[in-house]
N, C-alpha and C positions, 0 to 999 in steps of 0.2 A: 622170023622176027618174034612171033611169039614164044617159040621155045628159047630163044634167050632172055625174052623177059621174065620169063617163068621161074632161069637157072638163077638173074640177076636178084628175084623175089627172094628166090630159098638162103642165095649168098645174103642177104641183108637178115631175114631170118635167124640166119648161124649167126651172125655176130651180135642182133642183140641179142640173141640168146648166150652166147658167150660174156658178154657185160654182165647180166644176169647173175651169171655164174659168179664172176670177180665179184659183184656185190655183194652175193648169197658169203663169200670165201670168210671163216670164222677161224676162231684161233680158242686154246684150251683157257677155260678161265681161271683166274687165278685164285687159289685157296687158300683163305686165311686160318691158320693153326700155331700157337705154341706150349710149350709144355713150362710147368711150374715147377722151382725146387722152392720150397719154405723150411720155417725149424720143426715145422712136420711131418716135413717129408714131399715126396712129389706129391702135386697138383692137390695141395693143402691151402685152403682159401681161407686162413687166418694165421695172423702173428701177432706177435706184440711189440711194442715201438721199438725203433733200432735194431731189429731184428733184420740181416740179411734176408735179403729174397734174390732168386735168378732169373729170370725168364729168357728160354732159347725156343729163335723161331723155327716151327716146323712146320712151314706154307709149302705149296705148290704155286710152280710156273710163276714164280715173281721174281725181280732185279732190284727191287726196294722195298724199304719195308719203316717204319714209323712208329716205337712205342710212346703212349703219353700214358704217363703211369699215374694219374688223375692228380697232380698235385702241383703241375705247373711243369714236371719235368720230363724231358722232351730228349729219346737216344734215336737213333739209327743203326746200331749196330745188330748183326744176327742173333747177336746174347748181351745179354745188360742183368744188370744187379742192383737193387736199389733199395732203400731202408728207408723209413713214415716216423716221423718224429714224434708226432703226433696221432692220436688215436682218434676211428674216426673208419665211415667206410669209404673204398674209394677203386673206384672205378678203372682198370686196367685194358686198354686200347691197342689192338696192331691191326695199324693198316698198312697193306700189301699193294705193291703196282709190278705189274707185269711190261715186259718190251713193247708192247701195244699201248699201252696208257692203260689198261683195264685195271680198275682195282677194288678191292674186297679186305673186309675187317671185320673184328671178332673182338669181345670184350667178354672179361671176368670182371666181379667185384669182390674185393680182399676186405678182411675186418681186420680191424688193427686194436689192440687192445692193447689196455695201461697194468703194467704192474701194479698192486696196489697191496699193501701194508697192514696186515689185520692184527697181528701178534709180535710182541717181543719178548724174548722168553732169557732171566739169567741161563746160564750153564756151568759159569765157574763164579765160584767166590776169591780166588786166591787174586793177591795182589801184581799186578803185571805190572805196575809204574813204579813204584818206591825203589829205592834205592840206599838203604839195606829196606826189606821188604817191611811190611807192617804186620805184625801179626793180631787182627783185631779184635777184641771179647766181647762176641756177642751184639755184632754192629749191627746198628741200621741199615740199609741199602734200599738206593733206590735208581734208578734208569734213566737216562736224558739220549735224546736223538737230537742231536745238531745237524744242522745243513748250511755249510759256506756258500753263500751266494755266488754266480759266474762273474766274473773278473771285477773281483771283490778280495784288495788283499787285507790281511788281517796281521795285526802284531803279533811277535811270537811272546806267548806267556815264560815265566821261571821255570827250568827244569823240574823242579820240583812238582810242576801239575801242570803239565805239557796239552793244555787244550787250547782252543782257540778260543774266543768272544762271539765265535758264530752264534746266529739266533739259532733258539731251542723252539723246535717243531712237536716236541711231546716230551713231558717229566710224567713217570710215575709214581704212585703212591708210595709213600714210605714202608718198610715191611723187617720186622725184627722176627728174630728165632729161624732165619733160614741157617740151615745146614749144606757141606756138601751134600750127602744123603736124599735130601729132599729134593735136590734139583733136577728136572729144571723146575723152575717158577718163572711161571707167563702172565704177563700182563696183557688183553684185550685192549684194542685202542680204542680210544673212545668214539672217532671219528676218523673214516676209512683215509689213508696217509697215500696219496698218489708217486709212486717213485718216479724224480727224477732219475732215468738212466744213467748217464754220463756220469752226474756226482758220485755215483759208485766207486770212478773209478777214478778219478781227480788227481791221486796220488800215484797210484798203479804206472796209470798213463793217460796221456791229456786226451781223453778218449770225446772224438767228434766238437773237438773247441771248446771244452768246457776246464776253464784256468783257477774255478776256487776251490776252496777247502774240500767241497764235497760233505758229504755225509759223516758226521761222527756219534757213534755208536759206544755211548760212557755208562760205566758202572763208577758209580761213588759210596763210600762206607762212612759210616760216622758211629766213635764208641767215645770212651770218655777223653778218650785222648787229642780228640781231634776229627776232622774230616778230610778223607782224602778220595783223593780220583783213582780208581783199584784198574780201571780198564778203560781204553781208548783206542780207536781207530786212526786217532791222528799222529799215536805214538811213534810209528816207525820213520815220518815225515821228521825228527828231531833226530831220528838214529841213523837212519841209513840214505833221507831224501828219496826213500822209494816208499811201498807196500800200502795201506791205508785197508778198501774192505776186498782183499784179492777173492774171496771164499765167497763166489754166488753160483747158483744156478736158477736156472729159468727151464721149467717142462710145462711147457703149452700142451701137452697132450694129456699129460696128470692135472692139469689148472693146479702145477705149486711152483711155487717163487720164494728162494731163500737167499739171504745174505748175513755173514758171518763174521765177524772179529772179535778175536779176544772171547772175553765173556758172556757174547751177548748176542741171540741168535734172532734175525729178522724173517719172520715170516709171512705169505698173504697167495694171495692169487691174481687172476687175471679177470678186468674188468672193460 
């Protein structure tokens, strides 16, 4: 009798010890990781506004996964892409869940930076609008930056000086005795000029909802004959319904930022 109680002891034994075991029983945890493309390149922790970004996840042991890419916006998918309209830093989130419920996250923080406007420099003198052209003696000239407000339409002016009535963001000083030769001539602004993106590209293409004029970028001359409008950005919106400032680039690794049309070259960096 007692050697069965002894066997029944051990048998009770084995099994909690066996429970034991099922409770001890773990599973690999799940590892939060992914990789970054920016306009920098991989795993380059700044851009500047509207600038694509990619993020693809590269976790361990998960079935789910959750970007909140700090701005309200909220993907699921293995790979997501996403642009900050707004400059600003902000905070980049993946959280991972494994078959188990177990879950684990990882965050980067991105800087987002504003284009920003320091110089505009003539580059031509010749007359792009006239029609026979003008040939000027010895004119004044000076530089307006227009920007058509978003879904803001505006009248169209007489062929003759094809601009719009948008508000003027920056006039420069008047300046006589420029030559081809001497160009370019740059004007410093006087107070650093924030680029709206999109208006860049207004006429191009209705780039991220943005429906006005956009940016115009005017050379005006005045000699005794008169004053005319020599160069515009809004000119080709009268010729063809297309083009306006197609000519930018953005190198966030040089901090330089240009935009181009016609006569009139926009420069600045990243802020």
């Amino acid at each position: 009798m007692m050697a069965m109680n002894a066997r029944i002891a051990l048998f009770g034994l084995a099994l909690v010890g066996l429970a034991a075991c099922k409770k001890e029983e773990t599973f690999p945890a799940p590892v939060a990781s992914f990789s970054l493309l920016g306009p920098a390149g991989a795993n380059a922790f700044s851009a500047s506004t509207y600038d694509a970004i990619r993020v693809t996840d590269a976790s361990a042991n998960v079935v789910t996964r959750r970007w909140d890419f700090g701005n309200d916006s909220i993907k699921t998918t293995p790979s997501a892409s996403m642009s900050y309209p707004k400059a600003g830093t902000y905070t980049l989130t993946l959280t991972v869940k494994d078959s188990h419920g177990q879950q684990a996250s990882t965050s980067q923080k991105i800087t987002v930076l504003d284009r920003v406007a320091k110089q505009i420099s003539i580059v031509d003198l010749s007359d792009r609008v006239g029609s026979p052209q003008h040939h000027l003696a010895n004119p004044t000239v000076w530089v307006v930056i227009r920007l058509g407000e978003n879904n803001v339409s505006y009248p169209f002016q007489t062929i003759s000086n094809p601009s719009f009535d948008a508000p003027i963001v920056y006039q420069s000083p008047k300046v006589t005795g420029l030559t081809q030769a001497s160009l370019p001539y740059s004007f410093t602004l006087p107070t650093k000029l924030v680029i709206n993106f999109p208006a860049l590209f207004s006429f191009y293409q209705k780039y991220a909802g943005y429906s006005g004029v956009g940016y115009g970028l005017e050379l005006y001359g005045q000699d005794a004959t008169g004053t005319y409008l020599l160069s515009t950005s809004y000119l080709p919106y009268y010729q063809t319904q297309a083009g306006s400032i197609s000519t930018v680039n953005t190198d966030l690794q040089k901090n330089v930022f240009f935009a181009r049309y016609g006569a009139l070259l926009l420069t600045g960096d990243f802020e």
